[in-house]
C-alpha positions as a Markdown table, in Angstrom:
| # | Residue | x | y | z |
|---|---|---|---|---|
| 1 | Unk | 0.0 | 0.0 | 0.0 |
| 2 | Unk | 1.4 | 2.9 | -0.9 |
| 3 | Unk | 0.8 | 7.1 | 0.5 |
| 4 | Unk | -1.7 | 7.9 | -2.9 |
| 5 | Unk | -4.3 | 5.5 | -1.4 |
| 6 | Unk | -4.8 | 7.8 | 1.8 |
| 7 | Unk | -5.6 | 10.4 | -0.3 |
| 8 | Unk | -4.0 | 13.2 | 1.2 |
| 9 | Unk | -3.8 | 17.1 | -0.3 |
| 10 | Unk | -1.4 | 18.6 | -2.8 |
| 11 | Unk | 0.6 | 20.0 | -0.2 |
| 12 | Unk | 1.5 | 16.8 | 2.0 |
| 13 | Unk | 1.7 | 15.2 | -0.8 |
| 14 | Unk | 4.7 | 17.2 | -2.0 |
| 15 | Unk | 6.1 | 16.9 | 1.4 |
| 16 | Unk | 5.9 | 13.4 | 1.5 |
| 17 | Unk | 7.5 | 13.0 | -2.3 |
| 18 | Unk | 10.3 | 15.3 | -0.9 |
| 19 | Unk | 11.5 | 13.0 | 1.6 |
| 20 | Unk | 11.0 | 9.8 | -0.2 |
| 21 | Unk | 7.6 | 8.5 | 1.5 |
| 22 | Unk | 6.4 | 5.7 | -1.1 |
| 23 | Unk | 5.1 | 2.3 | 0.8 |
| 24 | Unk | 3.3 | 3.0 | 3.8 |
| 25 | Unk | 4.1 | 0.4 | 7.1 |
| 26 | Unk | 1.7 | -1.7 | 8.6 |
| 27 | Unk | 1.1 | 0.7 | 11.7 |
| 28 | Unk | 0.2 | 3.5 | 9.1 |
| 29 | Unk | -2.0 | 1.1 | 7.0 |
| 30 | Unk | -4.2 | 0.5 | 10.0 |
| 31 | Unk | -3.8 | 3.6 | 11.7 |
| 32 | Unk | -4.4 | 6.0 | 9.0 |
| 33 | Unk | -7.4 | 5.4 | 8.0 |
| 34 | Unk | -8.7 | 5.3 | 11.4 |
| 35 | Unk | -7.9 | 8.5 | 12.1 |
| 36 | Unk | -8.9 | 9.9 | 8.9 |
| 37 | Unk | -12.6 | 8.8 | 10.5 |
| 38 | Unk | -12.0 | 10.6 | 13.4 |
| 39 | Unk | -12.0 | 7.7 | 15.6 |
| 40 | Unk | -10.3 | 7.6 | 18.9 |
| 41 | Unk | -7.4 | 5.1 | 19.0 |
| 42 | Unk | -5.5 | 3.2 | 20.8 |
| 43 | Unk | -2.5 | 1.7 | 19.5 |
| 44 | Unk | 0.5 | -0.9 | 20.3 |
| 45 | Unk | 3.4 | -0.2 | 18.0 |
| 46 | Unk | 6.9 | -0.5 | 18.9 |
| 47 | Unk | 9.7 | 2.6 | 18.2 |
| 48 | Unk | 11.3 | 2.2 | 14.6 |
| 49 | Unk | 7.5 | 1.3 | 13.0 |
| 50 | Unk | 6.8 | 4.3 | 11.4 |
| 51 | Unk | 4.2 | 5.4 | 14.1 |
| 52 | Unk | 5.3 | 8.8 | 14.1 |
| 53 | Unk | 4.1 | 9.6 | 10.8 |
| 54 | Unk | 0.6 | 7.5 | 11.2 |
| 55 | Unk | -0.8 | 10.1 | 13.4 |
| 56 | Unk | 1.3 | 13.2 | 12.1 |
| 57 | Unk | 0.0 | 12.8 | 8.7 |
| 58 | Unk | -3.6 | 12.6 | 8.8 |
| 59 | Unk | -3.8 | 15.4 | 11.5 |
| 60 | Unk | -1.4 | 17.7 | 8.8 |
| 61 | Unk | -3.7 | 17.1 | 6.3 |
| 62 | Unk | -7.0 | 17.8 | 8.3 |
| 63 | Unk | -4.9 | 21.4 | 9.2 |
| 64 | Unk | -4.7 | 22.0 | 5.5 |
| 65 | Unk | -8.6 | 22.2 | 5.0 |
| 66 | Unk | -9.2 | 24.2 | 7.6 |
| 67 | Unk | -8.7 | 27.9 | 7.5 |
| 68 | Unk | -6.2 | 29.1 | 9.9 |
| 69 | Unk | -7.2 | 31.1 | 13.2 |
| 70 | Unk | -3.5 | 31.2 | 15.4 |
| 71 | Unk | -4.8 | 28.9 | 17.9 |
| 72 | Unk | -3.2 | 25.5 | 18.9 |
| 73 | Unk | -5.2 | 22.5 | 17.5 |
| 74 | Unk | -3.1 | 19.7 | 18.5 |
| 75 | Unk | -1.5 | 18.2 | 21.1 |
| 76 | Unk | 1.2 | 15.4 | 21.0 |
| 77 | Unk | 2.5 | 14.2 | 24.2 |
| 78 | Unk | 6.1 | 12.6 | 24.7 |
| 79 | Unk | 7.9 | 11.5 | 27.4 |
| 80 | Unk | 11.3 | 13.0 | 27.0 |
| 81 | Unk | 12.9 | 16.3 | 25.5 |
| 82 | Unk | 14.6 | 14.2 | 23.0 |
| 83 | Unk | 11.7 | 12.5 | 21.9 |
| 84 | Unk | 9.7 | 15.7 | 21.6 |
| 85 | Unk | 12.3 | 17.3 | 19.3 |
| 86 | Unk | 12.5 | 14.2 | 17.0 |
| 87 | Unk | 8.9 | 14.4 | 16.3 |
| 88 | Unk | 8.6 | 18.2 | 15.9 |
| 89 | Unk | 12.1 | 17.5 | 13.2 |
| 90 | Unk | 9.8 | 14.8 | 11.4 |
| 91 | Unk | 6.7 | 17.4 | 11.4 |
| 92 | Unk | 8.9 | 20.2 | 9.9 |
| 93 | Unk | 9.6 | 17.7 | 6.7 |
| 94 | Unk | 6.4 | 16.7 | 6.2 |
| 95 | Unk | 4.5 | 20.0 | 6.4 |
| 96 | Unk | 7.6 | 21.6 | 4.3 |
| 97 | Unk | 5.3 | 22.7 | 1.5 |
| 98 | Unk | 1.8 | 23.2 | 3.7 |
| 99 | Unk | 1.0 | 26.1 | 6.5 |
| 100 | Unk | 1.6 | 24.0 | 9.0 |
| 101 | Unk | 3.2 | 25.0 | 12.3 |
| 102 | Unk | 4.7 | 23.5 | 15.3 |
| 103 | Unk | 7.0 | 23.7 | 18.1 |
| 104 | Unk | 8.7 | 21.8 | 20.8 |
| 105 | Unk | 7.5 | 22.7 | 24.3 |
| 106 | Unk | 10.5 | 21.0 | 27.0 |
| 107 | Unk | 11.9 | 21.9 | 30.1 |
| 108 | Unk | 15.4 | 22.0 | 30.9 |
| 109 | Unk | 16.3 | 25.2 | 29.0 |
| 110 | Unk | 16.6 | 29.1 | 29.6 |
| 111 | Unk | 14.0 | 31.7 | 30.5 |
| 112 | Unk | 14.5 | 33.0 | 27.1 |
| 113 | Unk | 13.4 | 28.8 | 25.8 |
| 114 | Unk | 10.2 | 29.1 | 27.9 |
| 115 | Unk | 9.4 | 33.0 | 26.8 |
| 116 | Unk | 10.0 | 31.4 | 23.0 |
| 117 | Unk | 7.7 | 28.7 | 24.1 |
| 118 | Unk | 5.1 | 30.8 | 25.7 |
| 119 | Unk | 4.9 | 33.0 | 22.2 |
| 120 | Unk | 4.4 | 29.6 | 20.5 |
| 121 | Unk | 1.9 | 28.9 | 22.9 |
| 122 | Unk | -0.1 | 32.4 | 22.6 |
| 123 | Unk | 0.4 | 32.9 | 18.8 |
| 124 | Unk | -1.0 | 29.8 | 18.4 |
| 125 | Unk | 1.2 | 27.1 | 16.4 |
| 126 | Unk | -0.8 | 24.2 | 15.2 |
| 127 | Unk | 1.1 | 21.5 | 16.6 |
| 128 | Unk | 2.6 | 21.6 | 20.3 |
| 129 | Unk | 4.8 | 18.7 | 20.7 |
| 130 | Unk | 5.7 | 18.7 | 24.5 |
| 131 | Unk | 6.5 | 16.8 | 27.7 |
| 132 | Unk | 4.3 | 16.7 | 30.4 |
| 133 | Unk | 5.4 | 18.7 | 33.4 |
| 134 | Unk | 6.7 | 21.5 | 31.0 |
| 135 | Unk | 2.9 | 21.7 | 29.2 |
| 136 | Unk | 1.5 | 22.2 | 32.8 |
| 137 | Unk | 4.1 | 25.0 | 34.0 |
| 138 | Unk | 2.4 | 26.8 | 30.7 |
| 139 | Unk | -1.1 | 25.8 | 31.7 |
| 140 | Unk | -1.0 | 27.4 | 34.9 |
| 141 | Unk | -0.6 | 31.3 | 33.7 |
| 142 | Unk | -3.7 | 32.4 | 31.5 |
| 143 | Unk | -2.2 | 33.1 | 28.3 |
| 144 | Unk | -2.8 | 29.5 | 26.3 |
| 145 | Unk | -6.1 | 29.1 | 25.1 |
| 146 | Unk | -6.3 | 25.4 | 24.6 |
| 147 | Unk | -10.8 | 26.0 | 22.9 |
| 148 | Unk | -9.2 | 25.3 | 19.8 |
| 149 | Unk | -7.3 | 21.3 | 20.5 |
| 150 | Unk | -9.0 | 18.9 | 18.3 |
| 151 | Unk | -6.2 | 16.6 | 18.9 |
| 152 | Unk | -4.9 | 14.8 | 21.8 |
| 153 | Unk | -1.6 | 12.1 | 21.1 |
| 154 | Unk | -0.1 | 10.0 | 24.0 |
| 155 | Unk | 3.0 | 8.8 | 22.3 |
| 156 | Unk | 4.9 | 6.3 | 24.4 |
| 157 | Unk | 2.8 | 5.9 | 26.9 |
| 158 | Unk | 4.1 | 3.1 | 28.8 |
| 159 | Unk | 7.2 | 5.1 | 29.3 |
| 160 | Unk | 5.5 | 7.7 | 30.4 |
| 161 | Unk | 3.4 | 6.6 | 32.8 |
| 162 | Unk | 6.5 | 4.4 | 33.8 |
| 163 | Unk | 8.3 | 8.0 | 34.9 |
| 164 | Unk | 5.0 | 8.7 | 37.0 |
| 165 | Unk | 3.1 | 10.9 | 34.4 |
| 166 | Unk | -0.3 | 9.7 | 34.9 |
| 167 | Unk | -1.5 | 12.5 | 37.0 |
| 168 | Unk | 0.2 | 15.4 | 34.9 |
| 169 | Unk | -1.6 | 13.6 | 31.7 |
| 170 | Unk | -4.8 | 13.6 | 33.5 |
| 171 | Unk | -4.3 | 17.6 | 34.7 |
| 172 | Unk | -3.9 | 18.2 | 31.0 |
| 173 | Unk | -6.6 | 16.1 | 29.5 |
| 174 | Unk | -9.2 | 17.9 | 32.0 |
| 175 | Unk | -8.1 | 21.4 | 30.5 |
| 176 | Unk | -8.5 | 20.1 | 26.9 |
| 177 | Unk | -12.2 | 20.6 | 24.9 |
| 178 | Unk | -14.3 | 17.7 | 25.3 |
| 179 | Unk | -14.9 | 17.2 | 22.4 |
| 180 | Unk | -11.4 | 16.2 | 20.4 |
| 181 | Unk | -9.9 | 13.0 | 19.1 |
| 182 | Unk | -7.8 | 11.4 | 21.3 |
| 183 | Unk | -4.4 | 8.6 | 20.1 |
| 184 | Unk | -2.6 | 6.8 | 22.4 |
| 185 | Unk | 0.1 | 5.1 | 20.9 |
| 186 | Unk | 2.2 | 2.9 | 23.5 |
| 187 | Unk | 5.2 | 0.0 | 22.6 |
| 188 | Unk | 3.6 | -2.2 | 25.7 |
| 189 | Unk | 0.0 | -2.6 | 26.6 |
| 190 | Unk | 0.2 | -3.4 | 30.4 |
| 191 | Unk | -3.4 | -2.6 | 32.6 |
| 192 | Unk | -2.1 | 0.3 | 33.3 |
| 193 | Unk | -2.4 | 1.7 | 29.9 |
| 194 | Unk | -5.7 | 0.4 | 29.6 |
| 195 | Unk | -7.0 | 2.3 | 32.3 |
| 196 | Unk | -5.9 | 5.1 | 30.7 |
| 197 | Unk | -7.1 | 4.3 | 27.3 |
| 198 | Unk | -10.6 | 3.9 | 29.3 |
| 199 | Unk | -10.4 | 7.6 | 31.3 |
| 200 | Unk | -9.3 | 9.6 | 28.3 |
| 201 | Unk | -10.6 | 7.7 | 25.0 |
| 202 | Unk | -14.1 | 7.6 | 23.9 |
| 203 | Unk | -15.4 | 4.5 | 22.2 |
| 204 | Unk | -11.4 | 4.3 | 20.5 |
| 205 | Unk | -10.5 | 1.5 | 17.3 |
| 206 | Unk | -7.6 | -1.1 | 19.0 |
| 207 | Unk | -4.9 | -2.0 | 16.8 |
| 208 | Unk | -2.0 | -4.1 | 17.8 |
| 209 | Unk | 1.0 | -5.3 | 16.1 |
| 210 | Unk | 3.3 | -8.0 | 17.5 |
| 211 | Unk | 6.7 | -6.8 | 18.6 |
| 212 | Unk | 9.6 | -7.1 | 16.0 |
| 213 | Unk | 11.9 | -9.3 | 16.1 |
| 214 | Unk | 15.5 | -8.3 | 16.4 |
| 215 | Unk | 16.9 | -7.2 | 12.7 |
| 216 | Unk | 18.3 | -10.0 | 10.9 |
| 217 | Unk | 21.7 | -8.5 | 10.6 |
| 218 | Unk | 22.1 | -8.4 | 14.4 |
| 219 | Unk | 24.0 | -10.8 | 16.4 |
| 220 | Unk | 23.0 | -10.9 | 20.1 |
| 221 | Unk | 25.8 | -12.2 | 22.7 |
| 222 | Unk | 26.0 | -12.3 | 26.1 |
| 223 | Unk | 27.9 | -13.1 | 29.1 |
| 224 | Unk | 27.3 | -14.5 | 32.5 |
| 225 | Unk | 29.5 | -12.2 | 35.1 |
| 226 | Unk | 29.7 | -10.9 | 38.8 |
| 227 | Unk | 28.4 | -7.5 | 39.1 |
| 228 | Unk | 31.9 | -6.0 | 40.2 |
| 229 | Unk | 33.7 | -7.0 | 37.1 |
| 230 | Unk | 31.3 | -5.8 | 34.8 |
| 231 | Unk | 33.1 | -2.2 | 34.2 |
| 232 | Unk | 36.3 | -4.5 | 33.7 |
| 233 | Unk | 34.1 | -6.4 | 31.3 |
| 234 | Unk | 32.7 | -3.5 | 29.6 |
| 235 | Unk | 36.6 | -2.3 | 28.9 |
| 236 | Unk | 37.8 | -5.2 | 27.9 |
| 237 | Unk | 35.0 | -6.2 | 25.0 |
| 238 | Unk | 36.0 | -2.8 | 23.5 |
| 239 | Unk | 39.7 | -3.4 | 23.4 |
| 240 | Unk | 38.5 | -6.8 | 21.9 |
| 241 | Unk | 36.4 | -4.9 | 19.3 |
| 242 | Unk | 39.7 | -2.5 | 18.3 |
| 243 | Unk | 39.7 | 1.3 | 17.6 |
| 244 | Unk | 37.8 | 1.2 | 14.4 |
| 245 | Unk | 34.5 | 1.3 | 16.1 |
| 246 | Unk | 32.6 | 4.7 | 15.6 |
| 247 | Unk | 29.3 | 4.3 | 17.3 |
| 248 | Unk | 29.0 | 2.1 | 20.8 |
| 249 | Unk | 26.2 | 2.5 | 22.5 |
| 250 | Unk | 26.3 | 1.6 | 26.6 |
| 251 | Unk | 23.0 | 0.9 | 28.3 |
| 252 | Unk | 23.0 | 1.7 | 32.6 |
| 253 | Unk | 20.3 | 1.2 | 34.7 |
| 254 | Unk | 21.1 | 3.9 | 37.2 |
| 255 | Unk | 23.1 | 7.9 | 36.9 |
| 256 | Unk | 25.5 | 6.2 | 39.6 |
| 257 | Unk | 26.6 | 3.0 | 37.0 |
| 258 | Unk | 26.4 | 5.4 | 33.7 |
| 259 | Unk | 29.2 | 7.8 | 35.5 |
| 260 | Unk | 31.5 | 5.0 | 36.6 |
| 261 | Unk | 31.2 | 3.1 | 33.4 |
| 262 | Unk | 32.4 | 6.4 | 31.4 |
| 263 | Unk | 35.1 | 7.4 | 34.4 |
| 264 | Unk | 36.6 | 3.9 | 33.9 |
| 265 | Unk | 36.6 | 3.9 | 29.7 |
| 266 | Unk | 38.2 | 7.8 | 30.4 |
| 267 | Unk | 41.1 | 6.1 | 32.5 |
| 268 | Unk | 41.7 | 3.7 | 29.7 |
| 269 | Unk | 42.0 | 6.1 | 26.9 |
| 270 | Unk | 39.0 | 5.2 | 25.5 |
| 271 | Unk | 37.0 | 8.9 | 25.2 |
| 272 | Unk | 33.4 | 8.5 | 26.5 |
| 273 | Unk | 31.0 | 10.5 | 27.6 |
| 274 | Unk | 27.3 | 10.4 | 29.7 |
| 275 | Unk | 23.6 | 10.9 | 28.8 |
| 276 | Unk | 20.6 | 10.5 | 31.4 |
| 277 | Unk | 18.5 | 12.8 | 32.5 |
| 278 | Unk | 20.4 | 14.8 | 35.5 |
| 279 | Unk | 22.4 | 16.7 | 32.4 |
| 280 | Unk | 21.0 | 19.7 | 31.5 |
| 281 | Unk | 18.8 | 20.4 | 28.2 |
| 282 | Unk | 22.1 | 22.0 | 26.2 |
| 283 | Unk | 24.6 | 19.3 | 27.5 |
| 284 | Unk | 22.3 | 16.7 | 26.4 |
| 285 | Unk | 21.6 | 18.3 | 22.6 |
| 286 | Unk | 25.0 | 18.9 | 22.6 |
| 287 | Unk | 26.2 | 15.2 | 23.8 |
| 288 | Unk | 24.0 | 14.0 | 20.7 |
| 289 | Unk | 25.1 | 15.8 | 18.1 |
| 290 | Unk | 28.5 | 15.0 | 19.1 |
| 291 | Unk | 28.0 | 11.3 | 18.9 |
| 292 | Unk | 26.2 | 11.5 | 15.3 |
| 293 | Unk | 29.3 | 13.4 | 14.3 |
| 294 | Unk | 31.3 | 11.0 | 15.7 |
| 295 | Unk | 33.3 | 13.3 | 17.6 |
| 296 | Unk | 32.0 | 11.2 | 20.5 |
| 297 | Unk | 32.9 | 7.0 | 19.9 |
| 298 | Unk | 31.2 | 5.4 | 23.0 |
| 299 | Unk | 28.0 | 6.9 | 24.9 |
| 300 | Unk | 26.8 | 5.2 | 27.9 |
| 301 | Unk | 23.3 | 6.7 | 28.9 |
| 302 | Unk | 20.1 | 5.3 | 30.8 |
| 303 | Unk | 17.2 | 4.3 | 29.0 |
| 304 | Unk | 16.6 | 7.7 | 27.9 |
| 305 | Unk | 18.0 | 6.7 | 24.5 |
| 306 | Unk | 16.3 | 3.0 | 24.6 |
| 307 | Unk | 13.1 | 4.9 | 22.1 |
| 308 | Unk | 12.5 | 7.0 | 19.3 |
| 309 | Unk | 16.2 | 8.6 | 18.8 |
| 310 | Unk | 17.5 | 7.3 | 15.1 |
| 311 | Unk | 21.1 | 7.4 | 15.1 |
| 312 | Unk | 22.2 | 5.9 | 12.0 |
| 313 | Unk | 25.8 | 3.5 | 12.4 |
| 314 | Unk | 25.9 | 2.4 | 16.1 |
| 315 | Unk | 27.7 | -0.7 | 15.8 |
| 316 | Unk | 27.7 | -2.2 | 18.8 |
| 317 | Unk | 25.2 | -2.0 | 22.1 |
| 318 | Unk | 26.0 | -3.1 | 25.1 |
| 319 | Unk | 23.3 | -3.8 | 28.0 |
| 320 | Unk | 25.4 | -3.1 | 31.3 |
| 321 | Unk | 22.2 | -5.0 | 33.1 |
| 322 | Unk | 19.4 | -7.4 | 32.2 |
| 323 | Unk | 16.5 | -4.9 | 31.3 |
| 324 | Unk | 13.6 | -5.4 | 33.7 |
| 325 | Unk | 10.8 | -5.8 | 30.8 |
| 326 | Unk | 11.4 | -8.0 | 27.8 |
| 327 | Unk | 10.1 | -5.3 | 25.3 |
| 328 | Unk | 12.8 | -3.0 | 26.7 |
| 329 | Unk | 15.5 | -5.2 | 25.9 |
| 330 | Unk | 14.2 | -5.3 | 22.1 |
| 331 | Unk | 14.3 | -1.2 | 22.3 |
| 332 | Unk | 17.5 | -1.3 | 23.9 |
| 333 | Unk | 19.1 | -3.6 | 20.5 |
| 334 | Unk | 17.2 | -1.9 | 18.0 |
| 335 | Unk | 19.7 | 0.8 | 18.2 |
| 336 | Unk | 22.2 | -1.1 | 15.9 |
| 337 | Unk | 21.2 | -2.7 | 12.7 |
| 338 | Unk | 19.1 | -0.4 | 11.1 |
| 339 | Unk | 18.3 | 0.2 | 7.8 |
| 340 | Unk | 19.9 | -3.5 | 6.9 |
| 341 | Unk | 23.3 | -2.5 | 8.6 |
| 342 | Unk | 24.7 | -4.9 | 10.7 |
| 343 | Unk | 25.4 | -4.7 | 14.3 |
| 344 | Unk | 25.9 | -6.2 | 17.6 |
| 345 | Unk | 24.2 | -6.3 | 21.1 |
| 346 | Unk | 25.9 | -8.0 | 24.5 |
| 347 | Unk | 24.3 | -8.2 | 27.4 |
| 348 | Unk | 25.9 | -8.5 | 31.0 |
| 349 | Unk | 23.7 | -10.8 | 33.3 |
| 350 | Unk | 24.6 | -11.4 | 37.0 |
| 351 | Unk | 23.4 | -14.5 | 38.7 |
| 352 | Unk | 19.9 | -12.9 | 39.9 |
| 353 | Unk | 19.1 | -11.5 | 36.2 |
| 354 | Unk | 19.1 | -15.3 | 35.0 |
| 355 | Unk | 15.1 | -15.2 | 35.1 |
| 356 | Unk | 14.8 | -11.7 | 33.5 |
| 357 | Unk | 17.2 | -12.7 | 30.8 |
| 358 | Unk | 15.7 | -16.1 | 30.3 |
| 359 | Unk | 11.9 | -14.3 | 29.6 |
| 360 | Unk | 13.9 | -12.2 | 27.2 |
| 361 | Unk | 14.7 | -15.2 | 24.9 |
| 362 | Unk | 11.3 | -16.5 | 24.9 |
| 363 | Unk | 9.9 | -12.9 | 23.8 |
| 364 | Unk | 12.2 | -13.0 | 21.0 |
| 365 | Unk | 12.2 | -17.0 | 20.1 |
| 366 | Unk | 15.9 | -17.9 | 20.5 |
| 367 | Unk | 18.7 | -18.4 | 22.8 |
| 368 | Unk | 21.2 | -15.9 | 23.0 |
| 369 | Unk | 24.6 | -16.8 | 22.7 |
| 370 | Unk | 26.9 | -17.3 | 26.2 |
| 371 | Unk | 30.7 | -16.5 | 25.2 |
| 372 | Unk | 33.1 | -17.3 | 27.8 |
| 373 | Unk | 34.9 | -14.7 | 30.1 |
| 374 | Unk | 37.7 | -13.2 | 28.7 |
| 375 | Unk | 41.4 | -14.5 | 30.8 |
| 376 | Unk | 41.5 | -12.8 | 34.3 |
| 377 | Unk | 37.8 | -12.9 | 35.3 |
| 378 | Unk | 36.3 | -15.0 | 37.5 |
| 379 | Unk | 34.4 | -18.1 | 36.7 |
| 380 | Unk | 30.6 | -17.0 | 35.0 |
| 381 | Unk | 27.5 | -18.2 | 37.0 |
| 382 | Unk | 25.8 | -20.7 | 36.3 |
| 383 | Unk | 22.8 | -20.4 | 33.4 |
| 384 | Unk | 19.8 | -21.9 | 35.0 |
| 385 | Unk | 16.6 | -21.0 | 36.4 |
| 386 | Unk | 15.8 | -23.8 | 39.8 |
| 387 | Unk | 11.9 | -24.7 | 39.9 |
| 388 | Unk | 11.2 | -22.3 | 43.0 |
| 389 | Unk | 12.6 | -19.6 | 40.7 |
| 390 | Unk | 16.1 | -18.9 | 42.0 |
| 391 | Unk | 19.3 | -19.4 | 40.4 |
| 392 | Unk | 21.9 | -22.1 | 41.1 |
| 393 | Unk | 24.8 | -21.0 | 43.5 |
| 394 | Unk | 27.7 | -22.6 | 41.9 |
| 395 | Unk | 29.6 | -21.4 | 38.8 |
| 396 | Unk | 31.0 | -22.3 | 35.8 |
| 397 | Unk | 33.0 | -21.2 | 32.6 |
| 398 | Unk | 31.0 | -21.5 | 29.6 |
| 399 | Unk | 31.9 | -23.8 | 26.0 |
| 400 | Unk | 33.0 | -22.2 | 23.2 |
């Protein structure tokens, strides 16, 4: 299926010719048209689907029929200032030859960045991509009239309401017109997300597509290690790997393990630097544009990066823990091998991951490869899951 079906105006069209939009992808098959109805919808489509555009599109070319009255008519929600920009960037392309406005609305700048945002706000651009607690700060002076929002989107949802955003949404949604078309798009569909979808959505069309598979041209290792040799660990696969790499990417659960990880590469010689969410808004802009330029090589950062950022080349990830949720895990390694490129994801488990890392195969449908240790580390533990749950306390080194 292809864009010329949905029947959009001249002037997306043109846009969407501009930047190469031929075949549309099975979230924007289904979603499209839905939308187009003026359904509510709720939607479970992992990052790297094309989601973006599915409910950008339709809403553009709805704004291109109407005439234009300076007022803000939609809404998309993200969870973090990254995210937010990426999908304002997209929005910019594909309303390039329409009349289309919109403007990123995230904390973590200057009082000039929230005066910018509060003209945006008053002057009425069409879209306002935003995060939540930023949106509210604005919604508590008088000066954005929200009569005029037709459109309410939730993108990643799940992460949001994983960073405690389900009140802030609510606070929003309650200031909105009643009557508007609400998306929720979301990678997971816990019950959490269903509640939502029940407060906020009215009567909403369900489409769900099964979680992708890792890319074919990604090879998935990991190795079984005590927690206080994983920094070692994390060294030593890079001086296995050589200097040629460009792009390594270096997931942390916790600000704590991201700064010692980089501290230790630092020491080595090996020029890393941090991303997670106690940097502020320039320092992170800054830190990503330096690795797409490659002026940065390795980047360890908390899950902040795990969703919606496209950065083309990474070669390598590497999980410094087990992620909690399966899905994650499939985020987390979709970073490298894109567009057909081949990469490579390793994953560190400790002895008390084994379980977590163990659901993770069966989400995906094989068994990740165990190398063994490099010389100098301890023995691995042992990969096995006992029937009251717990893993094994003796250890071993694993076959080639």
């Amino acid at each position: 299926m292809n864009f010329t079906q949905f029947k959009f105006g001249k002037e997306l069209r043109e846009g969407l010719d501009m930047m190469g939009f031929i075949k549309a992808t099975p979230i924007q098959k289904k979603a499209i048209p839905i939308i187009q109805q003026g359904d509510d919808l709720i939607a479970c489509a992992q990052t790297g689907t094309g989601k973006t555009a599915a409910f950008v599109l339709p809403i553009l070319d709805n704004l291109t029929k109407i005439d234009i009255c300076n007022k803000v008519k939609a809404i998309i929600i993200a969870p973090t200032r990254e995210l937010a920009k990426q999908i304002d960037m997209q929005i910019e392309g594909f309303s390039y030859f329409t009349n289309s406005s919109s403007y990123p609305v995230y904390g973590g700048g200057t009082g000039v960045e929230f005066d910018n945002q509060k003209q945006a706000l008053k002057k009425g651009a069409d879209i306002i991509i935003c995060t939540p607690g930023r949106l509210l700060a604005h919604l508590d002076f008088d000066y954005f009239d929200t009569s005029h929002v037709d459109y309410l989107i939730l993108d990643e949802a799940d992460r949001m309401l994983d960073m405690g955003f389900y009140d802030d949404i609510m606070l929003i949604a309650k200031q909105l017109p009643k009557n508007r078309q609400n998306l929720l798009f979301s990678a997971t569909m816990p019950p959490k997300i269903r509640k939502l979808a029940n407060t906020l959505l009215k009567d909403p069309k369900s489409i769900s597509l099964a979680i992708s598979k890792p890319a074919e041209g990604l090879t998935q290792n990991a190795y079984m290690v005590n927690d206080n040799q994983k920094v070692k660990l994390v060294r030593e696969i890079l001086k296995l790997r050589g200097k040629d790499l460009s792009h390594v990417l270096i997931f942390a659960s916790s600000i704590k393990n991201v700064k010692e990880i980089k501290q230790t590469l630092n020491k080595s010689g090996m020029r890393a630097s941090e991303m997670h969410s106690g940097l502020d808004q320039m320092q992170r802009e800054q830190t990503i544009r330096d690795f797409k330029n490659k002026k940065i090589r390795i980047l360890v950062a908390t899950d902040i990066l795990s969703r919606g950022i496209d950065i083309k080349g990474i070669e390598i990830v590497i999980n410094y823990e087990v992620p909690h949720d399966a899905e994650d895990y499939v985020h987390r390694i979709g970073r490298t091998a894109r567009a057909d490129r081949t990469g490579e994801a390793i994953t560190l488990i400790n002895s008390k991951q084994v379980k977590n890392f163990m659901d993770i195969e069966s989400l995906i449908g094989k068994e990740v490869n165990k190398l063994v240790l490099p010389k100098g580390f301890e023995n691995a533990p042992l990969y096995k899951i006992l029937k009251n749950g717990k893993t094994k306390k003796k250890w071993r080194k694993f076959k080639k």
